[in-house]
C-alpha positions as CSV (number, residue, x, y, z in Angstrom):
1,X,0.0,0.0,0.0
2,X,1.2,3.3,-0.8
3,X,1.9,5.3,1.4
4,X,-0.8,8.4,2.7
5,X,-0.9,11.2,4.7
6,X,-3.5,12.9,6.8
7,X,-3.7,16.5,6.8
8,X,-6.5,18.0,9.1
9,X,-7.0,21.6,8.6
10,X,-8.3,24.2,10.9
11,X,-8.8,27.7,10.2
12,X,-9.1,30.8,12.6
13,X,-11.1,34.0,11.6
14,X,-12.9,35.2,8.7
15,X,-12.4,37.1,5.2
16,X,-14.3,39.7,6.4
17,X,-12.8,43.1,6.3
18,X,-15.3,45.4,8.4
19,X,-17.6,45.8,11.7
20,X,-16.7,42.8,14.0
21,X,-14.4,41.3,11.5
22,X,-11.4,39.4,13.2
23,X,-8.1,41.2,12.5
24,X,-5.9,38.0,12.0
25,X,-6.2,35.0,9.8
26,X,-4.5,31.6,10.4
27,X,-5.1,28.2,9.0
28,X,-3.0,25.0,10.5
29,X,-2.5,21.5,9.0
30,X,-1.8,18.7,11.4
31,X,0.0,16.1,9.1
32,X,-0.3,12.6,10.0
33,X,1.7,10.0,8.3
34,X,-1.3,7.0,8.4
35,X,1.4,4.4,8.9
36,X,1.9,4.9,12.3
37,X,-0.5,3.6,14.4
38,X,-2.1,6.0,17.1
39,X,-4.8,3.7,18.9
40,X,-2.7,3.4,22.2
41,X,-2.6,7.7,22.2
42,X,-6.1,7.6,21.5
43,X,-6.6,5.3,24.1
44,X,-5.2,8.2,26.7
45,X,-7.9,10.5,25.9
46,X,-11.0,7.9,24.9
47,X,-13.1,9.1,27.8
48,X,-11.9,12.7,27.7
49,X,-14.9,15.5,26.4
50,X,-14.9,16.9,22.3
51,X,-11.9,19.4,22.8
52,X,-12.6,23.0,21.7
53,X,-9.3,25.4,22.7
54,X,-11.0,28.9,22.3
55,X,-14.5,28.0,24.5
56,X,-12.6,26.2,26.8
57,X,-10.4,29.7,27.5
58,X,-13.3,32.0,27.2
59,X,-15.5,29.6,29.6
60,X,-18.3,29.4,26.4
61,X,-20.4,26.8,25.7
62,X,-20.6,23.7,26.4
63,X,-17.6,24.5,28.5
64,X,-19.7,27.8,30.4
65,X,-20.3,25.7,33.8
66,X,-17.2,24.4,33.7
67,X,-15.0,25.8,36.7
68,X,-11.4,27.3,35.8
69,X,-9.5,24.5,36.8
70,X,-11.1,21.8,35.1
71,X,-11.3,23.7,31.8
72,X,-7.5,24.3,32.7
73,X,-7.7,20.3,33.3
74,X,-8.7,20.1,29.9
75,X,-6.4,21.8,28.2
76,X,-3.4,20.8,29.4
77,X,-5.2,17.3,27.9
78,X,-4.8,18.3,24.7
79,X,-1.8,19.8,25.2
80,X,0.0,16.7,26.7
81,X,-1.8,14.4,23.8
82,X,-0.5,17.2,21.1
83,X,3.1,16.5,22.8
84,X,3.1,12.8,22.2
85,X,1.8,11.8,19.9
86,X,3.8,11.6,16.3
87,X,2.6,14.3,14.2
88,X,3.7,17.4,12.1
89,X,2.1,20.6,12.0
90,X,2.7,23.8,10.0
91,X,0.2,27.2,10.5
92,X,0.5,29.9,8.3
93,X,-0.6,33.4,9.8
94,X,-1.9,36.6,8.1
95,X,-2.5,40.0,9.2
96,X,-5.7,41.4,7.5
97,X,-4.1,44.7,7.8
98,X,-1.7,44.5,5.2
99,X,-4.3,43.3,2.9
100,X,-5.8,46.8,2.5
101,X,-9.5,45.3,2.4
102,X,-8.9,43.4,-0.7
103,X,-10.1,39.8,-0.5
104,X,-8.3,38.6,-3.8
105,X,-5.0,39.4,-2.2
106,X,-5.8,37.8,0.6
107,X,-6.7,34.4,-1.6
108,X,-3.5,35.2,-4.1
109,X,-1.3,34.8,-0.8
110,X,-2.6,32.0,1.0
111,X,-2.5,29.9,-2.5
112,X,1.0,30.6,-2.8
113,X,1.7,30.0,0.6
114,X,0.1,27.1,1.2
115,X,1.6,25.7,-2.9
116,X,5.3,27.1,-1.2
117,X,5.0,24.7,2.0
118,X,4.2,21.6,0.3
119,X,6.7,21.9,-3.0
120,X,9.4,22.6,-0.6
121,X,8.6,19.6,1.5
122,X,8.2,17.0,-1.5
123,X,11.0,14.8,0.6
124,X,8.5,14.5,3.5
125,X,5.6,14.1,1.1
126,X,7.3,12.5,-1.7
127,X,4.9,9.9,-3.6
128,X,2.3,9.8,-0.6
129,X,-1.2,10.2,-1.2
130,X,-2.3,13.3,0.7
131,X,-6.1,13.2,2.3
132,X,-7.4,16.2,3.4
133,X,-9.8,16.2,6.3
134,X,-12.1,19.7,6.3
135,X,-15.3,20.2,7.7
136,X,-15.8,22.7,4.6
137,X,-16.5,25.7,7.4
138,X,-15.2,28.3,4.8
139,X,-15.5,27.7,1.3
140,X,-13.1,30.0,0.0
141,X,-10.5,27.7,2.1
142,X,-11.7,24.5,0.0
143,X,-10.9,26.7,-2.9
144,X,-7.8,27.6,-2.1
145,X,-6.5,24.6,-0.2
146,X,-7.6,22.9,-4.2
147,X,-5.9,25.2,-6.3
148,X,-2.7,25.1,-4.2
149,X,-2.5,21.4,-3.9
150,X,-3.5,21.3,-8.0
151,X,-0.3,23.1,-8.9
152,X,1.6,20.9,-6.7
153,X,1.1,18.1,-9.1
154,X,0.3,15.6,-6.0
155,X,-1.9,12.9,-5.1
156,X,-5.1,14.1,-3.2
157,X,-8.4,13.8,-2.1
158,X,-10.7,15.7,0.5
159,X,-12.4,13.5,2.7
160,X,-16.5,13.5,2.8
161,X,-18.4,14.5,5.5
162,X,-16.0,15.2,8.2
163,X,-17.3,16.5,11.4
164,X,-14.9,17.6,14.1
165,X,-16.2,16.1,17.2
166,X,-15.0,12.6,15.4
167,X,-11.2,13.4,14.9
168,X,-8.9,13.7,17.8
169,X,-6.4,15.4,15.4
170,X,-9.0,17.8,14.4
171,X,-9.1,18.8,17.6
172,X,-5.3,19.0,18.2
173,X,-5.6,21.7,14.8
174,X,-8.2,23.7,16.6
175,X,-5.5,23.7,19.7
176,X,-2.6,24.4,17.8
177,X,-4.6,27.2,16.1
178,X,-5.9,29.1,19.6
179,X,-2.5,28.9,20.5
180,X,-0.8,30.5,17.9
181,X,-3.2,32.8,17.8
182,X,-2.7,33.9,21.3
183,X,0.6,34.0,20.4
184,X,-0.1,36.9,17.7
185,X,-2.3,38.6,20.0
186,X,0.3,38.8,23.1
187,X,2.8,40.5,20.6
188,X,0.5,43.1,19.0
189,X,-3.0,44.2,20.6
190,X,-2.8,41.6,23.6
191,X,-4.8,39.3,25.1
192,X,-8.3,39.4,26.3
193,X,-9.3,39.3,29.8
194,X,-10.6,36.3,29.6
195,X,-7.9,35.1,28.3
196,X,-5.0,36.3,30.9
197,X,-6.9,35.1,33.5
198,X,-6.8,31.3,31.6
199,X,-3.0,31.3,30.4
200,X,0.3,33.5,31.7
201,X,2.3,34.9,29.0
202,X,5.3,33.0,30.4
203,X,3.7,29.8,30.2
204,X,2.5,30.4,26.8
205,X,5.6,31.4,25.4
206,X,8.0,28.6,27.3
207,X,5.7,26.1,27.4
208,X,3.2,25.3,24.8
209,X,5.0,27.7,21.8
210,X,8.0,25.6,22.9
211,X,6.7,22.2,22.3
212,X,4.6,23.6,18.9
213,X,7.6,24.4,17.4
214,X,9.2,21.3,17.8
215,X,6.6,19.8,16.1
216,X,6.8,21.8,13.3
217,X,7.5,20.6,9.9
């Protein structure tokens, strides 16, 4: 059997450019090489709840009656499963500012991004089949997720019907996501309240952006 790669993509923010419209963009790929067997992770965190970083932090449903330290409980779950297990991950990170409103710029740059990562990787991709797990939450990324892989000249296929709630390692690309995220924020317009109260700056930066990186591909 040849050989195939999971990639499960999360995205943080929207295209929108005005009113409430968030001011960063990030998408993250969680890259899983499908020969190596992850039941006896899994296994760790079977009877653990659906993991959602960003409700978890701002205490939101179905995490809103949850005290502080179990949601704190919780995330350090993820966290310690994101640690151990044997996975790759890459996010790429846009300010909408620089953008200047235009949504076609926007698009132009994650396309060539996104096509950059994966020609430049073709030793850690090689002949693999790539299968791309999205729960289609923002069109446009389908789009451009397509068009970049297209260019790339290799092998893949977007898996039907995905819902999050069913993939741990869709869950580990929403963590990876809030926490890069948070790591924008703390070096431009800060973090929330809500957020400073969940996560010190020091631990955020020496801990979990320490142990992201080293997963980085």
């Amino acid at each position: 059997m040849s050989k195939v790669i999971s990639a499960f993509i999360d995205e943080s923010g929207d295209f929108g450019f005005r009113g409430d419209a968030s001011r960063f963009y990030l998408i993250t790929f969680v890259l899983h090489d499908q020969s190596i067997d992850l039941t006896s992770y899994l296994n760790k965190i079977k009877n653990k709840p659906t993991f959602h970083a960003g409700p978890i932090i701002r205490r939101e449903k179905p995490f809103d009656n949850v005290s502080l330290e179990e949601r704190k409980k919780l995330f350090q779950s993820i966290f310690m499963f994101t640690q151990i297990i044997p996975i790759r991950v890459k996010t790429f990170f846009y300010n909408k500012k620089e953008f200047e409103g235009d949504i076609l710029k926007i698009k132009a740059r994650m396309t060539r991004d996104i096509y950059d990562f994966f020609q430049n990787h073709l030793d850690y991709f090689g002949e693999a089949k790539l299968l791309i797990y999205y729960d289609n939450g923002q069109h446009l990324i389908t789009s451009i997720i397509n068009s970049a892989l297209a260019i790339t000249g290799l092998d893949f296929e977007f898996k039907q019907e995905v819902h999050p709630e069913n993939y741990r390692l869709f869950q580990v690309a929403d963590f990876v996501s809030t926490v890069r995220l948070l790591e924008h924020k703390m070096s431009t317009i800060g973090l929330s309240e809500s957020e400073k109260i969940f996560i010190d700056k020091r631990h955020l930066k020496n801990v979990y952006l320490r142990a992201l990186k080293k997963k980085e591909l």
